[in-house]
FIDO-562813 format. One line per field, with one value per atom (N, C-alpha, C): atom name; residue number from 0; x, y, z. Coordinates in nm, 3 decimals, always signed. Atoms other than C-alpha are relative to their C-alpha. Layout:
a <- CA_... .
k <- NUM_... .
x <- X_... .
y <- Y_... .
z <- Z_... .
END
This chain:
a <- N_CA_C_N_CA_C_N_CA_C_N_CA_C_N_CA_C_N_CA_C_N_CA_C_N_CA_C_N_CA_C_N_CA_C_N_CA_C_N_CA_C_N_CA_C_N_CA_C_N_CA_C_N_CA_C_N_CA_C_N_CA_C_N_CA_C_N_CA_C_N_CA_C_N_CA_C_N_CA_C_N_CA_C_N_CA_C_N_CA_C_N_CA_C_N_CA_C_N_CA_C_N_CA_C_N_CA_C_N_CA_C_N_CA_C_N_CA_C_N_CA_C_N_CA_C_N_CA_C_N_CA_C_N_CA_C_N_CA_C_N_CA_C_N_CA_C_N_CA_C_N_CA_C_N_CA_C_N_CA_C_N_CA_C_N_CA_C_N_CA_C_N_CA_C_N_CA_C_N_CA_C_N_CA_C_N_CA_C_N_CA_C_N_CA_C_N_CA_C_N_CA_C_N_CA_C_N_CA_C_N_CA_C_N_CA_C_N_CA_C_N_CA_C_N_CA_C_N_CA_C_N_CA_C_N_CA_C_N_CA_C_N_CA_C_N_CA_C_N_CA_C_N_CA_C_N_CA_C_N_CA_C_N_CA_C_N_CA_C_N_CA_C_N_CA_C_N_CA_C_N_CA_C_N_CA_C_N_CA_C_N_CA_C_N_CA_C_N_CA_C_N_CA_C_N_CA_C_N_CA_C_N_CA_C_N_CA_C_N_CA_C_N_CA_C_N_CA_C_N_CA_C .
k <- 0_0_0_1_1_1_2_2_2_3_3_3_4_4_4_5_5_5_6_6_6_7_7_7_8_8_8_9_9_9_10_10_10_11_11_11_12_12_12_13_13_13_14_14_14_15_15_15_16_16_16_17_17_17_18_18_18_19_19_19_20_20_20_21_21_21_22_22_22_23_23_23_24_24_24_25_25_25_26_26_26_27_27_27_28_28_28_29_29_29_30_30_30_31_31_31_32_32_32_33_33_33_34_34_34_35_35_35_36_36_36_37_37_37_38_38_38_39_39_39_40_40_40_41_41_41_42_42_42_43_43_43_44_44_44_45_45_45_46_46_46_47_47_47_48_48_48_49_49_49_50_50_50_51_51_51_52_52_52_53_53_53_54_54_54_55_55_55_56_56_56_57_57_57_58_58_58_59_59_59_60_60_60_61_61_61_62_62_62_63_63_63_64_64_64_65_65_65_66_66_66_67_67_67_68_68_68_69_69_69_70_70_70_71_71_71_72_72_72_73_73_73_74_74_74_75_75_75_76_76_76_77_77_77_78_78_78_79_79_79_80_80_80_81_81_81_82_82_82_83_83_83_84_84_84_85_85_85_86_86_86_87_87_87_88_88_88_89_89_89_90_90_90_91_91_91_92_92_92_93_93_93_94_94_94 .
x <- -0.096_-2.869_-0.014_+0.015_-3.034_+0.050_-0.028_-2.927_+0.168_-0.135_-2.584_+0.079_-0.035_-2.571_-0.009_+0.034_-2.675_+0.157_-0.133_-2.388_+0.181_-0.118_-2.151_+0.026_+0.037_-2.260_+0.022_-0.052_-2.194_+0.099_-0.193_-1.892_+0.110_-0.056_-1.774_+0.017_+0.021_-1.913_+0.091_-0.089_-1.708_+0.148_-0.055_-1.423_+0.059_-0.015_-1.453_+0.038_+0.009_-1.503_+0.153_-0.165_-1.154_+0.080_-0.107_-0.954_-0.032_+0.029_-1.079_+0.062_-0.055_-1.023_+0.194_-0.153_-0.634_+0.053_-0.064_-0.619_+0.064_-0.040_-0.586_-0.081_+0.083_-0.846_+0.086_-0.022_-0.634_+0.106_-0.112_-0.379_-0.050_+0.009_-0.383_-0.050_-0.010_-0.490_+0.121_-0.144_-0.121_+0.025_-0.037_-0.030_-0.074_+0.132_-0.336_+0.027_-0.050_-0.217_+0.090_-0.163_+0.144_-0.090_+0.005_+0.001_-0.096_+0.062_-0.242_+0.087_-0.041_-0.018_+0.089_-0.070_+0.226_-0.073_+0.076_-0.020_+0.013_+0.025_-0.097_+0.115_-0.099_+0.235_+0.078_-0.039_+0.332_-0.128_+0.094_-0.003_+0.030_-0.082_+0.179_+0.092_-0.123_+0.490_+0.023_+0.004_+0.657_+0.117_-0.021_+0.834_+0.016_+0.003_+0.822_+0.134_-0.085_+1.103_-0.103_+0.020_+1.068_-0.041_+0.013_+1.115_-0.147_+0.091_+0.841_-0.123_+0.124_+0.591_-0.009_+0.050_+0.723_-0.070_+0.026_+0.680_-0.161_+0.186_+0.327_-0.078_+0.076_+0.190_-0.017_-0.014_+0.293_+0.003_-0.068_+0.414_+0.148_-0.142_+0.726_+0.064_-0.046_+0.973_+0.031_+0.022_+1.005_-0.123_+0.098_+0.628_+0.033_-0.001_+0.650_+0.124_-0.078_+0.984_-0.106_+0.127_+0.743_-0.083_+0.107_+0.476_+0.056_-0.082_+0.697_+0.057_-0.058_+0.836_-0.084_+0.112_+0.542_-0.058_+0.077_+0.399_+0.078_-0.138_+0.708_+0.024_-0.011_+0.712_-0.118_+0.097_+0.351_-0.004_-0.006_+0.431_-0.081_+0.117_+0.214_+0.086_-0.081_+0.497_+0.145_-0.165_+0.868_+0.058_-0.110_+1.164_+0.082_-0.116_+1.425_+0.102_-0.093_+1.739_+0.025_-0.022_+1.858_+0.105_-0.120_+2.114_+0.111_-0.083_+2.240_+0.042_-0.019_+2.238_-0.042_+0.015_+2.248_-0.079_+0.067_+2.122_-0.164_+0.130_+1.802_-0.102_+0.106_+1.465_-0.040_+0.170_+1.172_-0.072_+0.102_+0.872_-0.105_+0.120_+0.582_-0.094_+0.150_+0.261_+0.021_-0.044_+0.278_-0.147_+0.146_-0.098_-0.014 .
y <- +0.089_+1.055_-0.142_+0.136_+0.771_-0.065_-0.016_+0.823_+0.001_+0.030_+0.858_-0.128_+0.110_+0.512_-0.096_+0.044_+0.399_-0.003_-0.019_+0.561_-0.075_+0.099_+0.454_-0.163_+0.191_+0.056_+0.028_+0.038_+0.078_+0.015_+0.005_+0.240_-0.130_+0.065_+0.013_-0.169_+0.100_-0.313_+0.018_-0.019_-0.174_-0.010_-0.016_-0.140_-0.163_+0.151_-0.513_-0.069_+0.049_-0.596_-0.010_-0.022_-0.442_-0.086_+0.108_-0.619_-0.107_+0.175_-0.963_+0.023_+0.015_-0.890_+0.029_-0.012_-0.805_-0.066_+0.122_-1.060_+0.094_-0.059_-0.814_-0.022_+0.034_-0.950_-0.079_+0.083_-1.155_+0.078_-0.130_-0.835_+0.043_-0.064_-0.661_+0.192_-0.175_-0.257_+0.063_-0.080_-0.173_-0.032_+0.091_-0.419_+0.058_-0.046_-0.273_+0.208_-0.159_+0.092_+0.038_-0.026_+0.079_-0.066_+0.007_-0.095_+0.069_-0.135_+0.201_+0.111_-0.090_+0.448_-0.008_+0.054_+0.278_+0.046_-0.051_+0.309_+0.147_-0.129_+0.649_+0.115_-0.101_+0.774_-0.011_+0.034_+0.616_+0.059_-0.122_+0.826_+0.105_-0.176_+1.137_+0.001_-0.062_+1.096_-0.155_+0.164_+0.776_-0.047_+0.118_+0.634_+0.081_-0.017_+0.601_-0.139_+0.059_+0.501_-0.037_+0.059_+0.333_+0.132_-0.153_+0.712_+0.017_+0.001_+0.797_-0.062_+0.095_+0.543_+0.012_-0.070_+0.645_+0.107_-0.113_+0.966_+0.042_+0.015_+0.951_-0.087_+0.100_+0.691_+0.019_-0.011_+0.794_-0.071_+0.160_+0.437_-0.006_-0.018_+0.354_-0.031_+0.070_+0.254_-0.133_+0.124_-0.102_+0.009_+0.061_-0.125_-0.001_+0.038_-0.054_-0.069_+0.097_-0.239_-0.152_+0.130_-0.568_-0.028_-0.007_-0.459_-0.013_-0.004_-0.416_-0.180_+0.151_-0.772_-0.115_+0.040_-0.936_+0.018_-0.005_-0.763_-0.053_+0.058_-0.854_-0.181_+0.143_-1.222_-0.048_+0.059_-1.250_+0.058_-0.081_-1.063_+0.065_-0.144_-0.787_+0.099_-0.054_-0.596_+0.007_+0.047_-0.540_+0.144_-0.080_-0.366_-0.002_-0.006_-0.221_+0.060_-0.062_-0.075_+0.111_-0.174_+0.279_-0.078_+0.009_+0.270_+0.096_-0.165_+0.624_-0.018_-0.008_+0.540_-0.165_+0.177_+0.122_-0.028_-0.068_+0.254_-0.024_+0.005_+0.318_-0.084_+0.123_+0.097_+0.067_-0.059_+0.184_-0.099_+0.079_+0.052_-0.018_+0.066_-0.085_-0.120_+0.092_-0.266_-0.091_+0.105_-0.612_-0.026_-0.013_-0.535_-0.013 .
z <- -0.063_+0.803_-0.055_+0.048_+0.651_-0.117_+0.113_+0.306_+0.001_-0.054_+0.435_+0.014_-0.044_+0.611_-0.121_+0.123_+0.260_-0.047_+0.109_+0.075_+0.093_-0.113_+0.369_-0.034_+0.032_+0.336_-0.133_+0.157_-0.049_-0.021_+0.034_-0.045_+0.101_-0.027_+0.223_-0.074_+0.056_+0.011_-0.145_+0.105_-0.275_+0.024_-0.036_-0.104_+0.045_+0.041_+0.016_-0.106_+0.119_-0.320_-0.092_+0.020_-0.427_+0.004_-0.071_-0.152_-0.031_+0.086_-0.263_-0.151_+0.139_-0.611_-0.026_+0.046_-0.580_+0.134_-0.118_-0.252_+0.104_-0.111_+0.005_+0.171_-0.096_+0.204_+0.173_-0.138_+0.434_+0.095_-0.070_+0.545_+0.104_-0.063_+0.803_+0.005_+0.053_+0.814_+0.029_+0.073_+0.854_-0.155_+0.123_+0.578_-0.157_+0.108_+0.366_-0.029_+0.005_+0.465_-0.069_+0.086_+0.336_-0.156_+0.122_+0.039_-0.111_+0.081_-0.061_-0.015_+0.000_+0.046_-0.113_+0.058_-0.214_-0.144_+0.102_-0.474_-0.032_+0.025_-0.390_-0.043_-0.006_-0.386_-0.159_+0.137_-0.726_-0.103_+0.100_-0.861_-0.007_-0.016_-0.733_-0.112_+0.052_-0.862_-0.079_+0.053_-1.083_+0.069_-0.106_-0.797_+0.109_-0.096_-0.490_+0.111_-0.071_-0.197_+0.147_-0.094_+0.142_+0.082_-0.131_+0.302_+0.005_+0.038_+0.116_+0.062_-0.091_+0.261_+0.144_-0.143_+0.602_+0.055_-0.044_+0.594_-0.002_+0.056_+0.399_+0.131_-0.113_+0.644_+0.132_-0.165_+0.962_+0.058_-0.093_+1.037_+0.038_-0.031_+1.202_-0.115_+0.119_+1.003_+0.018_+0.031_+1.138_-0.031_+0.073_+1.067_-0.153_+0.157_+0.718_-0.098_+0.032_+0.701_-0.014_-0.078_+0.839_-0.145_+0.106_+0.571_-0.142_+0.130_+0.285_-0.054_+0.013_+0.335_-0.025_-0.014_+0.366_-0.183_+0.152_+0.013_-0.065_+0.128_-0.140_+0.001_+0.067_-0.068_+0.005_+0.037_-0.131_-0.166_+0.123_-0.483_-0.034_+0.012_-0.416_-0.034_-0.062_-0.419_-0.047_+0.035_-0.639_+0.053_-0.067_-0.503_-0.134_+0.123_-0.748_+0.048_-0.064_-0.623_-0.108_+0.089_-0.757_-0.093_+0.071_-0.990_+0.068_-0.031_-0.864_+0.145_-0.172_-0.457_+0.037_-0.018_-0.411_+0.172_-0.078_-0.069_+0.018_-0.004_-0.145_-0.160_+0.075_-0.334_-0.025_-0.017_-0.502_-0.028_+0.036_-0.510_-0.031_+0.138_-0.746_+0.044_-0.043_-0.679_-0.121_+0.140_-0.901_-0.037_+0.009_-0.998_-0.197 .
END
């Protein structure tokens, strides 16, 4: 168990380490949620929409409306509109 609490505390100090380095430190864990899940979902596939982040997250959709706005005018964060459906965005981490 001890060896555990070890690997726990490092990974969490790494993890710190991250969020400082791409300025996520001062977010919130919604704010920090949508903007992994964002990541993650643009490692799946090469883009990702707003649905997308709802559905993945299991946030409302005003939250991750809220969160989205937020990354975007701190330029964490670009929006592109479809070409095909003016409708719907995707979106890209400005990393």
């Amino acid at each position: 168990m001890k060896n555990f609490k070890k690997e726990l505390y490092s990974v969490l100090e790494m993890l710190r380490s991250i969020e400082d380095e791409i300025n996520l430190a001062g977010y919130s864990l919604t704010e920090k949620k949508v903007f992994f899940t964002i990541n993650d979902l643009n490692m799946q596939n090469t883009v990702c929409n707003i649905s997308d982040v709802i559905e993945s997250s299991g946030l409302s959709r005003s939250t991750v409306y809220k969160a989205i706005k937020k990354l975007e005018r701190n330029d964490m964060l670009q929006l592109s509109q479809s070409s095909f459906d003016k409708r719907e965005f995707f979106l890209d981490l400005s990393l």
